[in-house]
C-alpha positions in Angstrom: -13.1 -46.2 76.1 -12.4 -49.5 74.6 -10.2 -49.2 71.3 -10.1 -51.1 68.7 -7.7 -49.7 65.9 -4.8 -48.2 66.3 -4.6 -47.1 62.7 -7.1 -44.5 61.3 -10.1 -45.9 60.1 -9.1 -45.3 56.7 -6.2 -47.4 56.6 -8.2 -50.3 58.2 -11.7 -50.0 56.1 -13.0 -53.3 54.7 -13.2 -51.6 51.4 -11.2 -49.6 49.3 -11.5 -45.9 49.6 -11.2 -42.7 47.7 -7.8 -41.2 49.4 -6.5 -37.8 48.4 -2.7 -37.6 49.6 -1.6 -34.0 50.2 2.1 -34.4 48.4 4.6 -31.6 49.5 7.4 -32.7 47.3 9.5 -34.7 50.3 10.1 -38.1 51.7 7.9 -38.6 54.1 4.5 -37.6 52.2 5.5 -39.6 49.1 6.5 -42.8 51.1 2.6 -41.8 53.0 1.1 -41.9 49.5 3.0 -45.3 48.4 1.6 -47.4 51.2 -1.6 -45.9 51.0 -2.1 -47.0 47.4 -0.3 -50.6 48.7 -3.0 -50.9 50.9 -5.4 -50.9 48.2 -6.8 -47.5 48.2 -8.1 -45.2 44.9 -5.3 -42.3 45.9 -4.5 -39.2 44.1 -1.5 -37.3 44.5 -2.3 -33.3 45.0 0.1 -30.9 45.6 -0.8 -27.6 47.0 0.5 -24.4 45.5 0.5 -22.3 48.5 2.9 -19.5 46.7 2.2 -16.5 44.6 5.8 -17.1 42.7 6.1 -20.2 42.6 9.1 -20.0 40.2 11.8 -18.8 43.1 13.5 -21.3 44.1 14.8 -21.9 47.7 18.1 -23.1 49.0 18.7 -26.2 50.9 15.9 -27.4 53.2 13.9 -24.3 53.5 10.4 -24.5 52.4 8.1 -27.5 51.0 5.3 -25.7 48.3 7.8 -24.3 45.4 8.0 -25.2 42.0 10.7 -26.9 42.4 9.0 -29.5 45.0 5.8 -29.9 42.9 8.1 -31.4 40.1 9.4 -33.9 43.0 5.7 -35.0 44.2 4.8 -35.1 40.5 7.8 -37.9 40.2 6.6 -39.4 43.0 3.1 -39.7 42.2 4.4 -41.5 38.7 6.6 -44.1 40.4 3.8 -45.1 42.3 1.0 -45.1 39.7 -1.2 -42.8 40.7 -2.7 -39.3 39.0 -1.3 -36.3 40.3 -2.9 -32.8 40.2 -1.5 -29.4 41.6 -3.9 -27.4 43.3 -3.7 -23.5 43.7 -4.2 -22.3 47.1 -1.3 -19.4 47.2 -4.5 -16.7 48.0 -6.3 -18.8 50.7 -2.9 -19.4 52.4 -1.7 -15.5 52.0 -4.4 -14.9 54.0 -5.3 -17.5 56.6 -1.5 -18.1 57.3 0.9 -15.5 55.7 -1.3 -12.7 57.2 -2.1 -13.7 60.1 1.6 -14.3 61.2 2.5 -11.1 60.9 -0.6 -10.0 62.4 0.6 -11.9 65.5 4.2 -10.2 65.6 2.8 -7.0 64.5 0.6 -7.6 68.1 3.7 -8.5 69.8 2.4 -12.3 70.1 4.8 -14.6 68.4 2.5 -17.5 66.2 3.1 -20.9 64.5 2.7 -20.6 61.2 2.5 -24.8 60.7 -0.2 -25.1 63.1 -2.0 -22.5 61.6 -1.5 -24.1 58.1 -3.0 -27.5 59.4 -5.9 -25.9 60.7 -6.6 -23.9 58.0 -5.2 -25.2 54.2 -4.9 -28.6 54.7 -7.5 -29.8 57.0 -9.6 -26.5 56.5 -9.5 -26.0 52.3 -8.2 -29.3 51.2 -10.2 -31.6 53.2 -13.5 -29.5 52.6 -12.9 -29.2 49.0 -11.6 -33.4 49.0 -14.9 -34.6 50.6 -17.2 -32.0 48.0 -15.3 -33.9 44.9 -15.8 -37.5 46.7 -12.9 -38.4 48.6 -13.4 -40.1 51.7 -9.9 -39.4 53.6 -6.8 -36.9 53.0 -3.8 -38.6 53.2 -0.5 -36.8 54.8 3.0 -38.0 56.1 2.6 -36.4 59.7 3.4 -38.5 62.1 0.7 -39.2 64.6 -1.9 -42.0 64.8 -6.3 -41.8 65.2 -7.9 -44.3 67.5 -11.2 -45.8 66.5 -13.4 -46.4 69.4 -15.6 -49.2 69.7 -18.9 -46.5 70.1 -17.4 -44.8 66.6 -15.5 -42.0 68.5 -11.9 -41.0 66.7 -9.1 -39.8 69.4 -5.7 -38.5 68.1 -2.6 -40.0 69.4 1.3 -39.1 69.6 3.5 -41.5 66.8 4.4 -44.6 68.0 8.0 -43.2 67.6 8.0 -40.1 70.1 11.7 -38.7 68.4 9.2 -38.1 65.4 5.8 -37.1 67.3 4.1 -34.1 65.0 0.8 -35.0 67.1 1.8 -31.0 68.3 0.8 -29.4 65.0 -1.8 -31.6 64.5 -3.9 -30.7 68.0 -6.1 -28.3 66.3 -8.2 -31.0 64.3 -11.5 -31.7 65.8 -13.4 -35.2 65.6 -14.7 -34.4 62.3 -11.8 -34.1 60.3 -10.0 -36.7 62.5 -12.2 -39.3 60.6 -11.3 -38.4 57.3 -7.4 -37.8 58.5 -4.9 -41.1 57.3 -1.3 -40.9 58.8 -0.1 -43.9 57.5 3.6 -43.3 59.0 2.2 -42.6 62.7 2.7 -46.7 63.7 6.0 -46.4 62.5 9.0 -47.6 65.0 11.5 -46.9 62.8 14.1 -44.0 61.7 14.1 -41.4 59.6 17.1 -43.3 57.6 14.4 -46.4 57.3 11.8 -44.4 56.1 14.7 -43.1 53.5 15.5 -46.5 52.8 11.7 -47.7 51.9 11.6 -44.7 49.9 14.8 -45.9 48.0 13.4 -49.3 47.8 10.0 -48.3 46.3 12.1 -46.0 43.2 11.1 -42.6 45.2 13.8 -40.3 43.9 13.2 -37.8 46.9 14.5 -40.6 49.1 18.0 -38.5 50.0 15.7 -35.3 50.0 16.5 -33.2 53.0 14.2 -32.3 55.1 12.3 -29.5 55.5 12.7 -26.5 58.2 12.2 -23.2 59.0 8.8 -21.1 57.5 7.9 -22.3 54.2 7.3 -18.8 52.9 10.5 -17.2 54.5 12.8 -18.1 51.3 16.0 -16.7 53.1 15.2 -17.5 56.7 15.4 -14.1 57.8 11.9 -13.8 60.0 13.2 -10.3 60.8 13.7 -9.0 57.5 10.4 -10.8 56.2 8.2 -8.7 59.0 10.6 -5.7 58.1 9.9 -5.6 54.6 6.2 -5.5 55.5 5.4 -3.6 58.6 8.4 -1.4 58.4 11.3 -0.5 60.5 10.0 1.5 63.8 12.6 2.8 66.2 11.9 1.8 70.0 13.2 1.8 72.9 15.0 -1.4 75.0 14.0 -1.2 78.7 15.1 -2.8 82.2 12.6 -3.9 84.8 12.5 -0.6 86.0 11.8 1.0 82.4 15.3 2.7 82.5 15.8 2.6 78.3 19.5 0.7 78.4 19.5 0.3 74.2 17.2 0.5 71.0 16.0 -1.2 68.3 14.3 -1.4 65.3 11.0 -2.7 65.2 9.6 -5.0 68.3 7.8 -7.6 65.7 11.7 -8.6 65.6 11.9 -10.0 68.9 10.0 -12.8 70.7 9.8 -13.5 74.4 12.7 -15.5 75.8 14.9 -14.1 73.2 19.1 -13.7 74.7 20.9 -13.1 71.6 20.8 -10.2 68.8 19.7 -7.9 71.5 22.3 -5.4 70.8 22.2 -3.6 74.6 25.7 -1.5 74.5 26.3 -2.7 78.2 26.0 -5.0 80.4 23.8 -6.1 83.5 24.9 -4.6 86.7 25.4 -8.6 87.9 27.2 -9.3 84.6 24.3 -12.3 83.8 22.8 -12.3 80.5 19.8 -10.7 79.8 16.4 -11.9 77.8 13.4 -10.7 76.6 10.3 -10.3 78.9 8.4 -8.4 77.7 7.2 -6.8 73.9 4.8 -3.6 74.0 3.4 -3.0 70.2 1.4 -0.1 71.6 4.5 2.0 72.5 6.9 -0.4 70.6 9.2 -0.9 73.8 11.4 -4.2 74.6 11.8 -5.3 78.3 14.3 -7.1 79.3 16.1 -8.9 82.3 17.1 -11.8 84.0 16.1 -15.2 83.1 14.6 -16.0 86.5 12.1 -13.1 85.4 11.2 -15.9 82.7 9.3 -18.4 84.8 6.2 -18.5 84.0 3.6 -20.3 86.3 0.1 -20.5 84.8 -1.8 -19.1 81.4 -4.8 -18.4 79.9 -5.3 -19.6 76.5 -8.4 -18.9 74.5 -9.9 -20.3 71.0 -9.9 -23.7 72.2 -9.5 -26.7 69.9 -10.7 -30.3 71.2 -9.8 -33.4 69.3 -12.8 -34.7 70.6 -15.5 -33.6 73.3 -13.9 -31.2 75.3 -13.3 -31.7 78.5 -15.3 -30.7 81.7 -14.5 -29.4 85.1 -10.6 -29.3 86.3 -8.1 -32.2 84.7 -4.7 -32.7 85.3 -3.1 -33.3 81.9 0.6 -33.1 80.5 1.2 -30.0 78.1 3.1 -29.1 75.3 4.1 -25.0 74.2 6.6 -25.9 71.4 6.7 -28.5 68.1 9.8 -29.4 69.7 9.6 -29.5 73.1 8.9 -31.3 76.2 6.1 -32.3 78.0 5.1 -30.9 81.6 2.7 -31.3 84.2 -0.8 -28.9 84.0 -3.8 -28.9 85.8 -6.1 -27.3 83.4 -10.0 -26.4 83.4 -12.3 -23.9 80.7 -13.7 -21.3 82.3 -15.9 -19.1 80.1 -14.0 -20.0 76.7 -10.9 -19.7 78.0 -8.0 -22.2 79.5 -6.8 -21.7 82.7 -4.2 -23.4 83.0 -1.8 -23.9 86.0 2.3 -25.4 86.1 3.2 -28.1 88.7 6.8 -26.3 88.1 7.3 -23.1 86.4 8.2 -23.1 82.6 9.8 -20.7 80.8 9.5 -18.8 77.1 6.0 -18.9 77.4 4.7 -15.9 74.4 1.2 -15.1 74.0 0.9 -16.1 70.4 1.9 -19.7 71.2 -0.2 -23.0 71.1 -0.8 -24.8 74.1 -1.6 -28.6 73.3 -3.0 -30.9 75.7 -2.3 -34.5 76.5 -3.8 -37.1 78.5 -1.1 -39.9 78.2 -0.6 -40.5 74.0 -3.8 -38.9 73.7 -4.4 -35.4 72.0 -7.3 -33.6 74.6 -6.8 -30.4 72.6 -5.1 -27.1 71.6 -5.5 -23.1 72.6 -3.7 -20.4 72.2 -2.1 -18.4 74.8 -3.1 -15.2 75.2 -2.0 -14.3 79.2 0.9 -15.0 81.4 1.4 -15.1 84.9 5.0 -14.7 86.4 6.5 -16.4 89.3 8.2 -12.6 89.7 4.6 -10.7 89.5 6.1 -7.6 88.4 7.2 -8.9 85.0 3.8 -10.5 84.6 2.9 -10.3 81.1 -1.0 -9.6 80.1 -0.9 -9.3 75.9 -4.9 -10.2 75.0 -6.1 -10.6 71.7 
C-alpha cells in the first residue's frame, strides 16, 4: 500500500478536531496534550481515576492514576489552556485489568497488566465513551505512529525512535480505534531529556517527573505479596525434571516461568548450574524446575488474536516480540482455527503462557495474541497450560 501520512490522521486533518488527551499525571502525556492543542485542536485534558483509594500515595516512580498525579495533569492542563476533567473508572479497571491479572497467576499464566489496560480502559471505555460525547480522537503520549493509506486503511507503526517503541502495548488496537488514536510523540527522534526539556520550555511543572514503572496498582512493588494477600498463601511442592520434590514454597501464583532467583531450593544441582523455573502447575500447585537449556522454547500457540488491520492469511514470516522490553526475533506464523501457530527460526527462551505475542512486518504492527502453549526444544519439559 501507498502511504501517505506518517502521522495519525488526526494530527494531519484539514480541520480542527475534537481531541480528548488521556492525562496520567507525567511528562510524556502532558507534553502529548501541549502540541496537540499547538496544532490547533479543541483538546480536553481527562484523567482517569482507575483506583478505589485514590488518596494513598505512592513512592517514587511506581504507579501513574493516584491522587497525587491527577493534581499534576490538572496543572498541566492549566499551563496549556485547556479544561480538564477527572473521570472515574476505578470499577471498570478492578475488573477488566486488576482481576484478570490475578486470574492469570492464579492459572499459573503470567499476564501484562498494561496491555490489558490499553485494550480495555483506554481504548476500550475511554475511547467508546470519547466518541458517544463527540470527540473525534483520544490523545495519549505512547510512542508509536498510525499510517494513513491512500485507500483510507490505518496501519500501526513502531516510534520513529526504537529506544522508546511502546508500539508493543499498543498491538491489541484494531483499525477502528486506530483512527481515532493520536500519538503525537511517535515521530519523535529525540531523547527522553528533550522531551523533558520541551516540557520545561512550555511551563510543564512535571518536566523533572520520573518516570513511571512497575504495576500501577502494586503500591509497594511487591507482585508476590499483592497475589498473596488475595489468593492466599498455599504450600506446594518444588520439583526437578524427574518430579523428585528438592524444596517448597508458598503459593505458585508467586513464580513465573524463567524465574532463577528467590527460589529458595536448600541445595544445589548435581552439576552445580543454576536452576530456573519450567514449569507452574495451579492444579496441584507444584514448581518445576531445571536447567536453563530446558528453557528454549521453539514454537507457540497463541489464541485471542488481535489484528491492527485485516488479519493476515495463510503462512507469513514476520519478526516477533514476547516482552514490552525486548527484542525482536524471527517467526513464521499462520491462524489455524483461531489460534497462532507460530514457529522460531532459533529458539527463545522465558516464553509463559499468559504472555502477548506481537507481530511485526518491518515497523508495521500485523497483530497481537496471547500465548497459551509451548513447545520445548527438550520435549519432556514441554509446557501445555490452555486457557
Amino acid at each position: 500500500m501507498t502511504q501517505t501520512s506518517t502521522q495519525p490522521s488526526p494530527m494531519t486533518s484539514p480541520r480542527p478536531l475534537r481531541v480528548l488527551a488521556a492525562m496520567s499525571g507525567g511528562v510524556d502525556s502532558a507534553v502529548a496534550a501541549a502540541r496537540a492543542a499547538e496544532a490547533g485542536h479543541d483538546v480536553t485534558g481527562v484523567h482517569l481515576a482507575l483506583s478505589a483509594n485514590p488518596q494513598s500515595f505512592r513512592t517514587g516512580a511506581r504507579g501513574c492514576c493516584t491522587i497525587e498525579d491527577s493534581r499534576d495533569a490538572r496543572r498541566a492542563a492549566d499551563v496549556i489552556g485547556i479544561p480538564f476533567y477527572v473521570w472515574d473508572l476505578a470499577e471498570r479497571f478492578r475488573e477488566d485489568v486488576v482481576e484478570d491479572f490475578i486470574a492469570e497467576y492464579e492459572a499459573g499464566r503470567t499476564p501484562n497488566p498494561c496491555l490489558r489496560c490499553n485494550e480495555k480502559i483506554k481504548f476500550a471505555a475511554l475511547l467508546d465513551k470519547a466518541l458517544a460525547l463527540g470527540f473525534d480522537a483520544v490523545c495519549t503520549g505512547h510512542y508509536a505512529t498510525v499510517v494513513l493509506n491512500e485507500d483510507g486503511t490505518r496501519e500501526l507503526h513502531r516510534a520513529s525512535d526504537m529506544a522508546k517503541d511502546q508500539s508493543y502495548v499498543l498491538g491489541v488496537l484494531d483499525e477502528r480505534q486506530l483512527a481515532h488514536a493520536m500519538f503525537p510523540l511517535g515521530d519523535t527522534l529525540t531523547t527522553k531529556d528533550e522531551i523533558r526539556a520541551e516540557a520545561e520550555r512550555r511551563g510543564l511543572a512535571v518536566a523533572k517527573k520520573p518516570d513511571s514503572h512497575d504495576i500501577c496498582f502494586i503500591a509497594d512493588g511487591d507482585t508476590q505479596g499483592f497475589l498473596a494477600d488475595r489468593l492466599g498463601k498455599a504450600e506446594g511442592d518444588i520439583v526437578d525434571e524427574s518430579g523428585a520434590k528438592i524444596g517448597s514454597h508458598e503459593g505458585a501464583f508467586g513464580f513465573t516461568i524463567g524465574q532463577r532467583k528467590g527460589l529458595r531450593i536448600g541445595h544445589p544441582a548435581a552439576d552445580g548450574k543454576p536452576r530456573y523455573v519450567l514449569d507452574i502447575s495451579p492444579v496441584n500447585n507444584t514448581v518445576t524446575v531445571g536447567p536453563v537449556e530446558a528453557l528454549d522454547v521453539t514454537a507457540l500457540g497463541a489464541i485471542k488474536p488481535r489484528w491492527c488491520g485485516t488479519a493476515p492469511a495463510g503462512p507469513g514470516t514476520y519478526t516477533a516480540q514476547l516482552r514490552a522490553h525486548g527484542g525482536e526475533t524471527e517467526v513464521t506464523a499462520e491462524l489455524v482455527d483461531g489460534v497462532l501457530n507460530v514457529t522460531f527460526t532459533e529458539p527463545v527462551r522465558g516464553v509463559a503462557p499468559g504472555q502477548a505475542i506481537v507481530l511485526y512486518d518491518g515497523t508495521r504492527v500485523v497483530g497481537s495474541a496471547t500465548i497459551a502453549t509451548t513447545e520445548r526444544a527438550v520435549a519432556a519439559a514441554a509446557v501445555v497450560n490452555p486457557r
